[in-house]
C-alpha positions in Angstrom: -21.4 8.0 -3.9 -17.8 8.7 -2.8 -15.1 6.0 -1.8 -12.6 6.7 1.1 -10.0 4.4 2.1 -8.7 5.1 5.9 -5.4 4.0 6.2 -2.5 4.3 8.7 -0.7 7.1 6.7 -2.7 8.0 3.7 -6.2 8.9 3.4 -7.6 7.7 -0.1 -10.8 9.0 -1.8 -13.0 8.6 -5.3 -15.4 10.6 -6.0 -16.7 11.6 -10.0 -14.1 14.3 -9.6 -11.1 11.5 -9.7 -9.1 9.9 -7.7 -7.0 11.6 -4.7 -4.8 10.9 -2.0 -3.6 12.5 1.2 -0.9 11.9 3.3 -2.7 11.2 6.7 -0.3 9.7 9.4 -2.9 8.7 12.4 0.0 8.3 14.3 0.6 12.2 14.5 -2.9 13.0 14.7 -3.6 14.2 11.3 -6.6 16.1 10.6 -8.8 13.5 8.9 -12.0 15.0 9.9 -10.7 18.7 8.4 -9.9 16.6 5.1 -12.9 14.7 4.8 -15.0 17.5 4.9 -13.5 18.8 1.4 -15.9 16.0 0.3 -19.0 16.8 2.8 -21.4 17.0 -0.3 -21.4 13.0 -1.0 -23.0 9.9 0.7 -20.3 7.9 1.5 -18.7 4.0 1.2 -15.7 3.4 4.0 -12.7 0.9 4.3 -10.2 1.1 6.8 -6.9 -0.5 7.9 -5.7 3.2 10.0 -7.2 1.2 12.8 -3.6 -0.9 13.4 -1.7 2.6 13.7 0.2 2.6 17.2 -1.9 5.1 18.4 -4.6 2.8 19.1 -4.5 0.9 22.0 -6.2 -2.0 20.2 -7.5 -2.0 16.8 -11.2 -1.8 18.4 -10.4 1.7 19.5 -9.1 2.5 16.1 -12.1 1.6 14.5 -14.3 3.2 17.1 -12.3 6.3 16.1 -12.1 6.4 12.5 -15.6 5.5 12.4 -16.7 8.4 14.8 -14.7 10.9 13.2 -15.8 9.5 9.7 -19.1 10.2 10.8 -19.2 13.7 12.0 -18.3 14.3 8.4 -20.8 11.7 6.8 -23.5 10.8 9.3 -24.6 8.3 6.7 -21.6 6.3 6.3 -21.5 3.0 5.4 -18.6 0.7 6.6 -17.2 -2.4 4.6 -16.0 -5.1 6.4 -14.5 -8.4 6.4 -17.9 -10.4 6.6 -18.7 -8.8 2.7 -20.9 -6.5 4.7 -22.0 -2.6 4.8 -21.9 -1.4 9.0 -22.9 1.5 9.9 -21.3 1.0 13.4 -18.3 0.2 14.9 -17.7 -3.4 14.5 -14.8 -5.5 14.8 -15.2 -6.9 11.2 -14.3 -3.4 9.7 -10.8 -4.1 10.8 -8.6 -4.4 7.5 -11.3 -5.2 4.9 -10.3 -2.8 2.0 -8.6 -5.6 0.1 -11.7 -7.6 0.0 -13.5 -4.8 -1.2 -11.0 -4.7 -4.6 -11.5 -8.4 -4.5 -15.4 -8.3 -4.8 -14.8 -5.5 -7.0 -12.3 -7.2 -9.4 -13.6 -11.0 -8.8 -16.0 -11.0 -11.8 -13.4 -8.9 -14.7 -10.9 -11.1 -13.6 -11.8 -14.6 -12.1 -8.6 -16.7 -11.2 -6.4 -14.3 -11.5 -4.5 -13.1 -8.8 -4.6 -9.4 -7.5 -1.0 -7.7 -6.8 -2.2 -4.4 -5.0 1.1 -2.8 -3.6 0.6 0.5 -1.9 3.3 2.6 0.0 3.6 0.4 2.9 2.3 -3.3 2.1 1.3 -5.4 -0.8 -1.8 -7.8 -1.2 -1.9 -10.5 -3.1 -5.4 -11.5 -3.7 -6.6 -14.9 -5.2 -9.8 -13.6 -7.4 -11.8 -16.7 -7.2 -14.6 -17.7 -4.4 -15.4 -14.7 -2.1 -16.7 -16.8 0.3 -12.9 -18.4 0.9 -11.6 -14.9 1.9 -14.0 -13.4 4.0 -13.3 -13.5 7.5 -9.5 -13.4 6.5 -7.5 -10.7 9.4 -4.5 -9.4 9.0 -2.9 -11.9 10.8 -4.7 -14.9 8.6 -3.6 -13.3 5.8 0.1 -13.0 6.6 0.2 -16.2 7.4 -1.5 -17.5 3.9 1.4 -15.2 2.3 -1.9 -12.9 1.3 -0.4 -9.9 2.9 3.2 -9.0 2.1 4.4 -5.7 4.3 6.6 -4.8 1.9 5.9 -1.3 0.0 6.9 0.9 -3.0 7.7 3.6 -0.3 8.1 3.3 3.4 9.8 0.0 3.4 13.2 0.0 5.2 15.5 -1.3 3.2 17.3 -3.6 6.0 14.4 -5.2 6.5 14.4 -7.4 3.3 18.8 -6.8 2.6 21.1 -8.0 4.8 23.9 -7.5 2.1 25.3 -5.8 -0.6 28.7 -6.1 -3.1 30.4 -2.3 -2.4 33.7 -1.8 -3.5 33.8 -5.4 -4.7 33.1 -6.7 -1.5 30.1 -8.5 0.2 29.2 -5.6 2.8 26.6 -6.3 5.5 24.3 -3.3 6.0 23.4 -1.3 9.0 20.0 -2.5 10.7 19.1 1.8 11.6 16.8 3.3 9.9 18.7 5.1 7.2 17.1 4.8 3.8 13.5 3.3 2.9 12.3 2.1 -0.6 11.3 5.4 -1.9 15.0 6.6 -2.1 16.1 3.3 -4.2 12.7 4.0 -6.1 14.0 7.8 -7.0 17.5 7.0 -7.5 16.5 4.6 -10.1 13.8 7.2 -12.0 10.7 5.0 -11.5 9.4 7.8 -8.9 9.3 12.0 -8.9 10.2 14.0 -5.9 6.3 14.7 -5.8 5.5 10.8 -6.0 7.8 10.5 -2.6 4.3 11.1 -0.5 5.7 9.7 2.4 8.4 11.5 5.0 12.1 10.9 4.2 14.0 9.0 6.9 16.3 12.0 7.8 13.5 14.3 7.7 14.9 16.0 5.1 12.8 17.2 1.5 13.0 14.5 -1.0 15.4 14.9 -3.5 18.3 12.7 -5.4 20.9 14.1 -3.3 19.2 13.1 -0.2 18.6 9.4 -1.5 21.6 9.3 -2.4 23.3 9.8 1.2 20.9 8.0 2.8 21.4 4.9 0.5 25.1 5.3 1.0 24.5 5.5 5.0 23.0 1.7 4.9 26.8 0.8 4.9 27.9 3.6 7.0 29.5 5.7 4.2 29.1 9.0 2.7 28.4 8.3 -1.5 32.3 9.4 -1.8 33.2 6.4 0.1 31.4 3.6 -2.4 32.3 5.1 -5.5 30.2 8.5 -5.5 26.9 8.5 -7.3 27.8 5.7 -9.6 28.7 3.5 -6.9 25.1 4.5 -4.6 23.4 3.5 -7.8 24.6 0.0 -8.4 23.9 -0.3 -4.7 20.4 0.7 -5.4 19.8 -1.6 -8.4 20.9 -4.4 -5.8 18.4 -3.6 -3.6 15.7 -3.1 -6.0 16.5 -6.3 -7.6 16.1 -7.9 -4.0 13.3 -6.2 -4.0 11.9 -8.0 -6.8 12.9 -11.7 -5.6 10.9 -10.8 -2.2 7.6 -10.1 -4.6 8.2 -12.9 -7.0 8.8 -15.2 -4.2 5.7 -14.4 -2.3 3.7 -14.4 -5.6 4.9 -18.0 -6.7 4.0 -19.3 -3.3 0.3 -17.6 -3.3 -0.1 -19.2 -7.2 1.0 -22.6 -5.7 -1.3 -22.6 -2.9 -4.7 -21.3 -4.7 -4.0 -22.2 -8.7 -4.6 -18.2 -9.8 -3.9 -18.1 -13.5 -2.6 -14.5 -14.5 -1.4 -11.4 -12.7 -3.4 -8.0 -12.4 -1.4 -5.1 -10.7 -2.7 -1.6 -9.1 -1.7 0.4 -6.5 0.8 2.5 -6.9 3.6 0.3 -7.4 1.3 -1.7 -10.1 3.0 0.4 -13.3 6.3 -0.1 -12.0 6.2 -4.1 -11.0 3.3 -4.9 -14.0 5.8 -5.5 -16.5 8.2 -7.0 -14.0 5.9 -9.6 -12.9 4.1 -10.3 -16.3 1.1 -8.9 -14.9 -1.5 -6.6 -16.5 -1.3 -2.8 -15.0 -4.8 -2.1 -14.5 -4.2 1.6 -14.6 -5.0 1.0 -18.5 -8.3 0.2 -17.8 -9.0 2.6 -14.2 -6.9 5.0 -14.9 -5.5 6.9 -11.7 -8.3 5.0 -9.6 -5.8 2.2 -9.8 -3.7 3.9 -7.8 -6.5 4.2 -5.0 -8.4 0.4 -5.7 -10.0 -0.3 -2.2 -11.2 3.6 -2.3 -12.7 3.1 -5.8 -14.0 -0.5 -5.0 -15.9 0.0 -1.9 -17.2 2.8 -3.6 -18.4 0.8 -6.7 -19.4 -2.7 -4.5 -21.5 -0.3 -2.5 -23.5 1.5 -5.8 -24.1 -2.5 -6.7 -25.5 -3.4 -3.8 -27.6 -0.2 -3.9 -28.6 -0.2 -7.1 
């Protein structure tokens, strides 16, 4: 059996190779159908959440699509949703139902806990007690409960969570463009590699620390010179990911109020970095790498269950 998470901009698969991940971008019609066939040999298990890219008219058509090219690949497929059901149709429960997967996956290692999955673009945080209180849960349900934060480890832009900064000493509002996104604080700061910064860089330059470093300096309209060279750009990125930080502990405080979760448990692949941050239990000690991919290798695993 063989896991694959669809998303928006990454495509995420486990199979008994390992975990892998490939930068998919619906939006500019990446070949999904080309890359799933790499894996053409394997029955397969299917989340989703690609089906809100802005390419899709509705998220009815996304599904419809990612289903029917999923498909051609895997005629077999079977398609989790947010019912706690296998599809092998298009349906419109299959719309952003890969965190209930990890959820029916996790629920019985970890019950009470609460799940901190943050991937490049969003974070869940996922009370592991009665599946039958989350299914049904959408997107929009689940911002609302404060289950879905859309705030990422690397496609986040910055402005959207810091309004200010000290620079030069001085309380500095920053620019609301679109200069600098997560992954550049998250490089600057050594907690990702150039190769780990999957995602496209603002600029659409290559990744690199001189690149994050202009583009961090550019939230305040200034070249690094300007707010005290590299030295200065850093401080401003230890701000930020220190903001960063507050947004995550704030939103995990009010999901612990609200359901009574006892302990944390972190994947994704911002679960290493914020783990220890949180006091939360990296679950890449026990998966491995698979953490990195959870819905991919939970479907995967909930599906071989029910199977076997």
């Amino acid at each position: 059996m063989i896991g694959i998470d669809v998303g928006g901009a990454n495509l995420k698969v486990v199979d008994a190779e390992g975990a892998h991940v490939h930068p998919c971008p619906l939006w500019k019609k990446a070949p999904l159908q080309e890359i799933l066939g790499k894996y053409r040999s394997e029955p397969a298990a299917v989340v989703m959440t690609g089906e809100l890219a802005d390419c899709f008219s509705s998220k009815m058509e996304g599904i419809r699509w990612i289903v029917s090219t999923v498909k051609q690949v895997f005629p077999q497929a079977l398609f989790y949703g947010i019912d706690g059901s296998f599809h092998r149709d298009a349906v419109p429960q299959l719309a952003a139902a890969n965190w209930l997967a990890s959820a029916e996956f996790l629920l019985p290692r970890y019950p009470g806990a609460l799940l901190l999955d943050m991937g490049s673009t969003t974070t869940d945080l996922i009370p592991l007690h009665d599946l039958n209180q989350l299914k049904g849960l959408s997107d929009l349900r689940r911002l609302q409960k404060g289950y879905l934060v859309y705030h990422g480890l690397l496609r986040t832009s910055i402005p959207a969570f810091v309004q200010t900064l000290q620079v030069n000493g001085l309380s500095t509002p920053l620019s609301s463009e679109y200069f600098a996104i997560t992954a550049d604080v998250h490089l600057l700061l050594g907690h990702i590699s150039t190769e780990e910064y999957t995602c496209e860089t603002p600029d659409g330059t290559p990744p690199s620390r001189e690149s994050s470093l202009r583009r961090i300096a550019r939230l305040v309209c200034a070249d690094p010179v300007e707010v005290g060279g590299e030295n200065g750009v850093q401080q401003m990125a230890e701000q930020i990911c220190s903001l960063e930080l507050q947004r995550i502990q704030e939103a995990i405080r009010r999901v612990e109020k609200t359901s009574g979760t006892t302990g944390i448990v972190c994947a994704g692949i911002g679960g290493r970095i914020f783990a220890p941050r949180v006091g939360g239990l990296d679950l890449a000690r026990e998966l491995g790498p698979a953490a990195d991919t959870l819905p991919a290798l939970a479907v995967r695993e909930v599906a071989e269950r029910i199977a076997g």
